[in-house]
Structure formats: structure tokens, C-alpha cells
DRENTORKOL-3810 file (N, C-alpha, C; in nm, 4 decimals):
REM DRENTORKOL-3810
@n.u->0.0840; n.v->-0.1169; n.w->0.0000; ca.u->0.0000; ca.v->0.0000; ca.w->0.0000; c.u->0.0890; c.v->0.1238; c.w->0.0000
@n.u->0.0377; n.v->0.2170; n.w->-0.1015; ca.u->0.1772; ca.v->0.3730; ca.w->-0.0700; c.u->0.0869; c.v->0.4574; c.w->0.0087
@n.u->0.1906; n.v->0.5436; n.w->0.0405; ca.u->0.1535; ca.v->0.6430; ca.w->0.1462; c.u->0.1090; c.v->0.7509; c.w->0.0752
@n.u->-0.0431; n.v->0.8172; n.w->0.0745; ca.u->-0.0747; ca.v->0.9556; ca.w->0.0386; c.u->-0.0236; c.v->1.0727; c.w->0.0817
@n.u->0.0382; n.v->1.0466; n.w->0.1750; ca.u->0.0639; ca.v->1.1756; ca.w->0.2310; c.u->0.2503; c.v->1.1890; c.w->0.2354
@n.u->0.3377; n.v->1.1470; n.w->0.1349; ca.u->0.4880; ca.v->1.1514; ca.w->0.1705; c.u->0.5856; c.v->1.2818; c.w->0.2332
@n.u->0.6463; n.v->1.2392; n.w->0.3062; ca.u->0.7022; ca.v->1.3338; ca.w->0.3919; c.u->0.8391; c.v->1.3461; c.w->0.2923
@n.u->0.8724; n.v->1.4970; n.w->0.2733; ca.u->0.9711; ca.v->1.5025; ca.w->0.2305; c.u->1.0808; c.v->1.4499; c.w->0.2895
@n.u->1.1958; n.v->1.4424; n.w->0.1859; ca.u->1.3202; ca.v->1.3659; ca.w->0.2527; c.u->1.4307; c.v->1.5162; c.w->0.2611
@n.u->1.5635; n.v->1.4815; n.w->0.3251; ca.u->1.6198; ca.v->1.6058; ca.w->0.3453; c.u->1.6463; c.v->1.7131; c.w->0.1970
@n.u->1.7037; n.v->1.6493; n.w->0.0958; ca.u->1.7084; ca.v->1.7325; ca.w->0.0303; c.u->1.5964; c.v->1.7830; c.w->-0.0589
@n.u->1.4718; n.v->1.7908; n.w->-0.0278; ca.u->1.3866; ca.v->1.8904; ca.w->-0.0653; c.u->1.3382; c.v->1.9534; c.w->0.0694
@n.u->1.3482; n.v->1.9704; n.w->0.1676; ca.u->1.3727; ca.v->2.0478; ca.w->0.2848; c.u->1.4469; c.v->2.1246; c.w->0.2761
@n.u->1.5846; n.v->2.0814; n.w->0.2276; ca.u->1.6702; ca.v->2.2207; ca.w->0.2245; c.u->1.6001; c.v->2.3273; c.w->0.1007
@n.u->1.5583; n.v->2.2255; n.w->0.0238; ca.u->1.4787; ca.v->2.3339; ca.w->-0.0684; c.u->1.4061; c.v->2.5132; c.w->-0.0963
@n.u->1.3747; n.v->2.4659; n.w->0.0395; ca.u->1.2743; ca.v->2.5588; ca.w->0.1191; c.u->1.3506; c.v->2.7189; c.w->0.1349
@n.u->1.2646; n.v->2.8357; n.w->0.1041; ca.u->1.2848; ca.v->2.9333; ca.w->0.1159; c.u->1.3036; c.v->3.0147; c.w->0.2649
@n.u->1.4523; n.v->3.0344; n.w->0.3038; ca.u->1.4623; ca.v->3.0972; ca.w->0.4756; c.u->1.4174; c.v->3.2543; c.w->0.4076
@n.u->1.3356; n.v->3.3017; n.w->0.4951; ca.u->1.3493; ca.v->3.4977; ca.w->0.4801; c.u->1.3542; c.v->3.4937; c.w->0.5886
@n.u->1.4485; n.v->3.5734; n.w->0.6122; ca.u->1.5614; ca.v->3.6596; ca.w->0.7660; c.u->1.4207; c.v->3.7418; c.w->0.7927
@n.u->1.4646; n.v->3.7388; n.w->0.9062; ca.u->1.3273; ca.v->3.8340; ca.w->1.0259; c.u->1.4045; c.v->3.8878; c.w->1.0642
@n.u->1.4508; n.v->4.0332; n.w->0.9943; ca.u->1.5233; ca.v->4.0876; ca.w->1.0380; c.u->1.4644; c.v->4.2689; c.w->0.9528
@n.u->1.4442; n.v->4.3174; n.w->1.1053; ca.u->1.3551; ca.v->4.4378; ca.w->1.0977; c.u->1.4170; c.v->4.5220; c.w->1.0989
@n.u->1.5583; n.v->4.5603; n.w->1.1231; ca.u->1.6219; ca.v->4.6384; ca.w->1.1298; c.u->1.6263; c.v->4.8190; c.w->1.0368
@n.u->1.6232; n.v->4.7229; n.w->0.8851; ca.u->1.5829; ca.v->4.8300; ca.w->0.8008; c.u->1.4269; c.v->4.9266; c.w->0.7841
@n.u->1.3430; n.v->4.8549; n.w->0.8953; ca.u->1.2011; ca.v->4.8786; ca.w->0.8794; c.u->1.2183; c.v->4.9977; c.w->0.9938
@n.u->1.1473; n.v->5.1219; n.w->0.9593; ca.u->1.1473; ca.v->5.2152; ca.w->1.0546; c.u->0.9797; c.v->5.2386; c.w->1.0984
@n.u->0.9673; n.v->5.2292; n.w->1.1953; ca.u->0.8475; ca.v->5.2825; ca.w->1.2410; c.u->0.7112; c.v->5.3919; c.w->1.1529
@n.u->0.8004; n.v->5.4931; n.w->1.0747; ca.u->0.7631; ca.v->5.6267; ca.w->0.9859; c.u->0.7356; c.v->5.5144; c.w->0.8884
@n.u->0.7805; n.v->5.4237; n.w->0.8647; ca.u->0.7630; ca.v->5.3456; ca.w->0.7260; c.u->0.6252; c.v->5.2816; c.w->0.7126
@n.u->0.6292; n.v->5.2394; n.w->0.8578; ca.u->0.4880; ca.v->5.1895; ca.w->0.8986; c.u->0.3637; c.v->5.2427; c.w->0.8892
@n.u->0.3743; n.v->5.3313; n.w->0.9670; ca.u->0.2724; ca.v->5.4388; ca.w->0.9572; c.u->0.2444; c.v->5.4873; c.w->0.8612
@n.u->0.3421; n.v->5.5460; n.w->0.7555; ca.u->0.3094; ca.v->5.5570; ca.w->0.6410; c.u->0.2318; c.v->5.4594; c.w->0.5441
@n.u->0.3043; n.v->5.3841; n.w->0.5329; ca.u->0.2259; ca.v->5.2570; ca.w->0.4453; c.u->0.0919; c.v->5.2093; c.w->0.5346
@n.u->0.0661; n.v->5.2484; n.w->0.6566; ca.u->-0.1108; ca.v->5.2570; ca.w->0.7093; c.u->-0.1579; c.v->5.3629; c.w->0.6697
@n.u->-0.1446; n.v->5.4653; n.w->0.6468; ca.u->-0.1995; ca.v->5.5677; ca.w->0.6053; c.u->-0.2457; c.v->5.5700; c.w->0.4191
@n.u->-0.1396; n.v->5.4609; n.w->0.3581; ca.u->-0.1975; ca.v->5.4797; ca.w->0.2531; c.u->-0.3137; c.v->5.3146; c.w->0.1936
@n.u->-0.2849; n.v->5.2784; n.w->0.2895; ca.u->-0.3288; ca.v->5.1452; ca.w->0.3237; c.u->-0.4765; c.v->5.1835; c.w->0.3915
@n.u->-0.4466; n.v->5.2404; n.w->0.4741; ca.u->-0.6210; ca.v->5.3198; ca.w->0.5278; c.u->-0.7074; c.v->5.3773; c.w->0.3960
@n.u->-0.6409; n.v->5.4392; n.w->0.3266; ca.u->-0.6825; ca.v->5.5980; ca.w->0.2568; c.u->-0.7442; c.v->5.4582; c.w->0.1352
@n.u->-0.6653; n.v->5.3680; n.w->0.1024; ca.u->-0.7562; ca.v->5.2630; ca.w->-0.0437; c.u->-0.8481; c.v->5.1686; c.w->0.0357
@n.u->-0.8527; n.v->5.1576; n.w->0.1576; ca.u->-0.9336; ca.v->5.0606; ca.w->0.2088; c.u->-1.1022; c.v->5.1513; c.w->0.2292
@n.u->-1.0375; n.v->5.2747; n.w->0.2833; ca.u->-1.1487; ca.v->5.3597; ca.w->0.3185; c.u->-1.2266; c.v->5.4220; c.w->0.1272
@n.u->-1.1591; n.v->5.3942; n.w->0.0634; ca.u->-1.2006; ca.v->5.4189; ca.w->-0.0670; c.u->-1.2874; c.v->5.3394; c.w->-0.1455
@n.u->-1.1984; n.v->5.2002; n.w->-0.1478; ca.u->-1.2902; ca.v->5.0596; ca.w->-0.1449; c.u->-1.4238; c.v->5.0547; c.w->-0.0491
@n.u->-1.4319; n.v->5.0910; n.w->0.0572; ca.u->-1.5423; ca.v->5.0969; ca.w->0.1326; c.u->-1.6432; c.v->5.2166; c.w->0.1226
@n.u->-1.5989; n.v->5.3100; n.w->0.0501; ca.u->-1.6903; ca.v->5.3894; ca.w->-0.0030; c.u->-1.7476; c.v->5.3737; c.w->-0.1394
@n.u->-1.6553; n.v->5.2462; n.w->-0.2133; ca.u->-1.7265; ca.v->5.2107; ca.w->-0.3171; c.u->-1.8048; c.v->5.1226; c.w->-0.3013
@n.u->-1.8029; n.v->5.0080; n.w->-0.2033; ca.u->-1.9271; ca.v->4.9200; ca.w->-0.1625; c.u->-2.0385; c.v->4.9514; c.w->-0.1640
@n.u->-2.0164; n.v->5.0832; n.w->-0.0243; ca.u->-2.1497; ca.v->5.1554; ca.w->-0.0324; c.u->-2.1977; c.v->5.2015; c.w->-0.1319
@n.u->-2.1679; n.v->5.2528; n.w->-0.2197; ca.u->-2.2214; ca.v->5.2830; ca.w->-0.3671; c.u->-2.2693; c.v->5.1880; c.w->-0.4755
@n.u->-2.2199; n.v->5.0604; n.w->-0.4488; ca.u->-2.2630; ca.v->5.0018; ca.w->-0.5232; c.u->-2.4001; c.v->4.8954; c.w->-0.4429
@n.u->-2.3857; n.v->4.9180; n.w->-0.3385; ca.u->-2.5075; ca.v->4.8716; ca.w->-0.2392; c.u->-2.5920; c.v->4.9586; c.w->-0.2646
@n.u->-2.5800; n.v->5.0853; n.w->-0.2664; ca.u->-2.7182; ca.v->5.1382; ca.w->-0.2674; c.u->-2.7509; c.v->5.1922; c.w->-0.4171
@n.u->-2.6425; n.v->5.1334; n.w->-0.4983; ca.u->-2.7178; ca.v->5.1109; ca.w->-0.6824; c.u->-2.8024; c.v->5.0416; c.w->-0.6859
@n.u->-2.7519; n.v->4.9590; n.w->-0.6391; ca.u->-2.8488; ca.v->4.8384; ca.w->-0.5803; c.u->-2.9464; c.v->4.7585; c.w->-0.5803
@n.u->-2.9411; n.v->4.8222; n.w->-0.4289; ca.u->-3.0745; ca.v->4.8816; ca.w->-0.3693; c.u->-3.1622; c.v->4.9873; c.w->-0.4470
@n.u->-3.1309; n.v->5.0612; n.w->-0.4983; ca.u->-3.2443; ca.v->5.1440; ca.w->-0.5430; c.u->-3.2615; c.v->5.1164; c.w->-0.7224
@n.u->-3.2147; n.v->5.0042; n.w->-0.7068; ca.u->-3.2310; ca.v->4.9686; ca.w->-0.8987; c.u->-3.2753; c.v->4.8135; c.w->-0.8968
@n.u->-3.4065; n.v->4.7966; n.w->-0.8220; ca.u->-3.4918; ca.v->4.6344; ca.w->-0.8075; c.u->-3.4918; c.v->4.5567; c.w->-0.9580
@n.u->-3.4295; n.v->4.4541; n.w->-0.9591; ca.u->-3.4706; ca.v->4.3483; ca.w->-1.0686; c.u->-3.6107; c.v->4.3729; c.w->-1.1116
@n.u->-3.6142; n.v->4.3870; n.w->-1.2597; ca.u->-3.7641; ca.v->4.3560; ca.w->-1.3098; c.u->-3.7760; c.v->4.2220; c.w->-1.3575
@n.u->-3.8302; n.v->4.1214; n.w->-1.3564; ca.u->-3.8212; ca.v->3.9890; ca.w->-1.4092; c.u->-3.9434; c.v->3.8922; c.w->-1.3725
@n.u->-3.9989; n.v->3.8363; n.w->-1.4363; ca.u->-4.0750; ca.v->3.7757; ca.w->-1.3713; c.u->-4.0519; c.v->3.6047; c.w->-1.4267
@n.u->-3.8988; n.v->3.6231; n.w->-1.4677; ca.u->-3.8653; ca.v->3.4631; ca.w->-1.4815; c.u->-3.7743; c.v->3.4528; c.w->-1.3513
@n.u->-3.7920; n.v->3.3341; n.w->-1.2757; ca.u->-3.7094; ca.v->3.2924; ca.w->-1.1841; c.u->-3.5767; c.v->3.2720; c.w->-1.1718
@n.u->-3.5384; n.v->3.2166; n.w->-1.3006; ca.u->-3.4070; ca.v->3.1758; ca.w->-1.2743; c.u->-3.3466; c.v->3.3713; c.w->-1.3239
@n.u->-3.4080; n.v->3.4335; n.w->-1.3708; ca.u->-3.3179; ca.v->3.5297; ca.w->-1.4010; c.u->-3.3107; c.v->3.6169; c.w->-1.2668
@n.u->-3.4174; n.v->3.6122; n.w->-1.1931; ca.u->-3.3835; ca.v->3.6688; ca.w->-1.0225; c.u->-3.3141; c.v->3.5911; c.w->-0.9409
@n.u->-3.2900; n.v->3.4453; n.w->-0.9753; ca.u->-3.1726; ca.v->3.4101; ca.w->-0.8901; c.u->-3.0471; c.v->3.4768; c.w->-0.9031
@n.u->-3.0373; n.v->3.4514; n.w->-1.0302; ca.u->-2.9126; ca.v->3.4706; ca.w->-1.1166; c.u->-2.7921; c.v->3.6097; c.w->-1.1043
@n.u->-2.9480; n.v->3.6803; n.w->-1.0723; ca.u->-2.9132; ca.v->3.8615; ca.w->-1.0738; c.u->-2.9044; c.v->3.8738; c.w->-0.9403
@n.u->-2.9593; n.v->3.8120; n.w->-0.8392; ca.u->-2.9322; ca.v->3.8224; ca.w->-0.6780; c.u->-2.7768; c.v->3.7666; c.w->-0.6407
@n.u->-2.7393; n.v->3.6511; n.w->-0.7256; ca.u->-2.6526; ca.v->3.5632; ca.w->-0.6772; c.u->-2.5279; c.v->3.6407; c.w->-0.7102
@n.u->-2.5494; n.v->3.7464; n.w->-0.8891; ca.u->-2.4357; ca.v->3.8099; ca.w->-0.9025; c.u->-2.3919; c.v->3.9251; c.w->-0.8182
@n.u->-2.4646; n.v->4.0006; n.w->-0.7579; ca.u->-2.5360; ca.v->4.1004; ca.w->-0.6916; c.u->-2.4475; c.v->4.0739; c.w->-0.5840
@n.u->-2.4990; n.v->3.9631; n.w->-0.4664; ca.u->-2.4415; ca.v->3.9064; ca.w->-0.3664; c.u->-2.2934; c.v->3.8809; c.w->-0.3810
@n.u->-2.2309; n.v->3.8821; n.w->-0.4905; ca.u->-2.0769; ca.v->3.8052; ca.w->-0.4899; c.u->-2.0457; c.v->3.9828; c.w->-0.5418
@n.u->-2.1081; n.v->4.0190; n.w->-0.5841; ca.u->-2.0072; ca.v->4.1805; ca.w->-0.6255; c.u->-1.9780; c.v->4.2480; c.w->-0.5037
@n.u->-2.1066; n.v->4.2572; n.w->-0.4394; ca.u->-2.0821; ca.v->4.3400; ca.w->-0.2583; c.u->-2.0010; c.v->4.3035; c.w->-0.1755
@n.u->-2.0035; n.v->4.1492; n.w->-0.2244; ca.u->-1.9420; ca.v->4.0387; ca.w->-0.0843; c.u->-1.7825; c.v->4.0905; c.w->-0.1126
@n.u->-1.7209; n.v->4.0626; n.w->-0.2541; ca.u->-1.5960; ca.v->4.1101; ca.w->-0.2924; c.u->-1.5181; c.v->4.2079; c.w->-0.2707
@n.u->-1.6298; n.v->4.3551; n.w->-0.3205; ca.u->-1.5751; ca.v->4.4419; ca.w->-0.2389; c.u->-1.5562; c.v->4.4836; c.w->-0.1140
@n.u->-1.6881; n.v->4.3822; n.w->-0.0095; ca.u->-1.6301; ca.v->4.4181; ca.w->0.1197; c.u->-1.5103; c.v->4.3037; c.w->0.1543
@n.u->-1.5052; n.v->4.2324; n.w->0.0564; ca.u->-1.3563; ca.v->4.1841; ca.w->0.1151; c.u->-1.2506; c.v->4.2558; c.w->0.1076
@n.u->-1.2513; n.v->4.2655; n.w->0.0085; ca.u->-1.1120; ca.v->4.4012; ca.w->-0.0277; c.u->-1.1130; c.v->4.5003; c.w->0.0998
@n.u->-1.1969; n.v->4.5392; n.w->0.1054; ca.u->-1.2387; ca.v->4.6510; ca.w->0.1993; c.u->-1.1623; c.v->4.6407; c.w->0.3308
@n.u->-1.2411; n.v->4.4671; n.w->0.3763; ca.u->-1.1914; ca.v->4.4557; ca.w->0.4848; c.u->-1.0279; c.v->4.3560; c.w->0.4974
@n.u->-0.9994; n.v->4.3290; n.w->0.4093; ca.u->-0.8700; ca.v->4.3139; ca.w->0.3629; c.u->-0.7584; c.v->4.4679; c.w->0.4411
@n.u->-0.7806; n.v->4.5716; n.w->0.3313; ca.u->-0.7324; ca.v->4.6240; ca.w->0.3713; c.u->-0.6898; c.v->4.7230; c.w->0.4857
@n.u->-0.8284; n.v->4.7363; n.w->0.5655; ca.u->-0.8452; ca.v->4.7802; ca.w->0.6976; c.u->-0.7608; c.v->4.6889; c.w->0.8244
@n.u->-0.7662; n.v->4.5067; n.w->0.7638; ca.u->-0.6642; ca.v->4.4379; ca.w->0.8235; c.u->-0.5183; c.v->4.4866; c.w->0.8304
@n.u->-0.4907; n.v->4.4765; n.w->0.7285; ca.u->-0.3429; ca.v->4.4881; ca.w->0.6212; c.u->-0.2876; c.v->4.6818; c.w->0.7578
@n.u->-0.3788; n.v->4.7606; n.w->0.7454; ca.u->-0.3806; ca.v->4.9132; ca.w->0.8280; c.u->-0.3757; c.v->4.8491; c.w->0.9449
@n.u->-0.4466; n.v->4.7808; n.w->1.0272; ca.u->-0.4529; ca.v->4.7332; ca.w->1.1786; c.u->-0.3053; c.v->4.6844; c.w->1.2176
@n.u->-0.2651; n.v->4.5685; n.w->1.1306; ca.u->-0.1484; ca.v->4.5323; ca.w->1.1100; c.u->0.0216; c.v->4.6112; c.w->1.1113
@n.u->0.0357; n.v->4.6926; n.w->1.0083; ca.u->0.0966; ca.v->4.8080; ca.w->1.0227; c.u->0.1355; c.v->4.8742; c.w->1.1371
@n.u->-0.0230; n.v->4.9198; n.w->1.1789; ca.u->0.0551; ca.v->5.0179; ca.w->1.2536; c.u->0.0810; c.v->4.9207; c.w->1.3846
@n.u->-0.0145; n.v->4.7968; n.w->1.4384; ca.u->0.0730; ca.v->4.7332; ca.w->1.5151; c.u->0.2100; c.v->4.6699; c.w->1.5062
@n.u->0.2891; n.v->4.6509; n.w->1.3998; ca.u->0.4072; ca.v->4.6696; ca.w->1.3443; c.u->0.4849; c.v->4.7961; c.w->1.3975
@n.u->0.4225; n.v->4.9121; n.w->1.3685; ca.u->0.4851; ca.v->5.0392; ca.w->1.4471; c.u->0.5176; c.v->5.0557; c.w->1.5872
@n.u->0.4052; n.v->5.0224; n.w->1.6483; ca.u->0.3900; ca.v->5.0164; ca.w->1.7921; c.u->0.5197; c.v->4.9047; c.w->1.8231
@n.u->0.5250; n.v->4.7760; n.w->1.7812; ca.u->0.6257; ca.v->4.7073; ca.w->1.8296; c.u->0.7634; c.v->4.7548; c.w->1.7682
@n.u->0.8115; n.v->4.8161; n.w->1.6655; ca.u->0.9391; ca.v->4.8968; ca.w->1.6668; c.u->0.9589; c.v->4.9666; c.w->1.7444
@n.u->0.8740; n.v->5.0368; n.w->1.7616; ca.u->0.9096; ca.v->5.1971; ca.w->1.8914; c.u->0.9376; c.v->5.0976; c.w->1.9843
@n.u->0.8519; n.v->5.0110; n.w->2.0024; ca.u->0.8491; ca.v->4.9445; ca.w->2.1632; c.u->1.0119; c.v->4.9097; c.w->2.1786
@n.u->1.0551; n.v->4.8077; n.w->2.0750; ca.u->1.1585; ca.v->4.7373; ca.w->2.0560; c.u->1.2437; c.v->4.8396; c.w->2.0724
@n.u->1.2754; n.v->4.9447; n.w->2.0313; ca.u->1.3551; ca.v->5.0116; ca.w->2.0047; c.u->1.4066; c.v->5.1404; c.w->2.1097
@n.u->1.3052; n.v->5.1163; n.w->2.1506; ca.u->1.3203; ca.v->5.1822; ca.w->2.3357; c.u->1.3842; c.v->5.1177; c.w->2.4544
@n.u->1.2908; n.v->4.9969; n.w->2.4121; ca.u->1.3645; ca.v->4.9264; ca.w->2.5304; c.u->1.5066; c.v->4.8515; c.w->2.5014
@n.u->1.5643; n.v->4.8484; n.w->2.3656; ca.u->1.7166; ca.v->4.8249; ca.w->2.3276; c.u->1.7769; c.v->4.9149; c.w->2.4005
@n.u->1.7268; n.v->5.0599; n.w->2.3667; ca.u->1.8272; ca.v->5.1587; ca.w->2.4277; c.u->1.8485; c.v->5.1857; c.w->2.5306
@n.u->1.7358; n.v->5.1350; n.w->2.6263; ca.u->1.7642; ca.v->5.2185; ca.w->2.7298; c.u->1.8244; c.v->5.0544; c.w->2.8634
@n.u->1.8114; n.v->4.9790; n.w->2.8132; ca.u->1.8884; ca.v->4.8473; ca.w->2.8598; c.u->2.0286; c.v->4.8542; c.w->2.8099
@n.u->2.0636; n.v->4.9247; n.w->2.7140; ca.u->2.2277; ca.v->4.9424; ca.w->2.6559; c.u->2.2952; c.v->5.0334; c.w->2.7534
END
């Protein structure tokens, strides 16, 4: 019987991509910045949701075949849903950041003042 699930052997392990965690070059201002512009397209995206929610909303299917009101609800439902992903994508991606910031300063205080 073979195994579905094979465990790599060493040399495709070494394979594997290392990226250094190494923050050094990352400045705090960098952070913040890139939340600020990270806020400014998320908050943009989320003002386009709303706009297209209340196209919407105020533009009712006329149809009186069924499958074409599924059809038009179902596309409807995946356009809003999308953009509030994005939306909330990027409001993550901003949350993120600037807690990124907060832990440089942090880090970077308490290096110095333990030196």
C-alpha cells in the first residue's frame, strides 16, 4: 500500500525558502506611512461598496422569470461580498501596520535604554 501523504526527505527540505526576520531596516515612519496609505484605499474601497449597495438597492430586478432573479441576486451578492472583502482586507493589512509600528518603537526603546 503507498503512502498519500509523503514526507519530504532532506534534500527537498533544504529546498525551502529561509526569509531573515530581520527588521532592522524597517522604521516605524515606514509603517505608519504605508497605514496611512493602506487606510486611505481601504477607506475608498469601502466607499465604493457603499455605492454600489445602494445602486443596488435602489435599482430592483424587473423579471418575472425565476431563474433570471436568482441569477441577478446571486451576481449582486458576490459583487458586494468582494468588495467588502477588499475593503476589509485592507483595513486588516492598516490594523497590522501600525501594530508593526507600535512594536518597533516598543523594541527600540527598550534596546536603548537596557544598553
Amino acid at each position: 500500500m503507498t503512502d498519500n501523504n509523503p514526507t519530504p526527505n532532506n534534500s527537498e527540505k533544504s529546498k525551502t525558502i529561509s526569509v531573515p526576520n530581520n527588521l532592522d531596516n524597517v522604521s516605524p515612519l515606514q509603517c505608519l506611512m504605508s497605514a496611512i496609505i493602506s487606510g486611505s484605499i481601504g477607506y475608498a474601497v469601502y466607499l465604493m461598496t457603499q455605492a454600489i449597495a445602494t445602486t443596488f438597492a435602489n435599482k430592483p430586478i424587473h423579471s418575472d422569470n425565476t431563474f433570471v432573479i436568482n441569477i441577478s441576486a446571486a451576481v449582486r451578492s458576490l459583487v458586494i461580498g468582494i468588495a467588502s472583502l477588499a475593503s476589509s482586507i485592507f483595513a486588516i493589512v492598516t490594523l497590522g501596520l501600525i501594530a508593526l509600528a507600535i512594536q518597533l518603537t516598543w523594541q527600540r526603546l527598550t534596546k536603548k535604554s537596557s544598553v
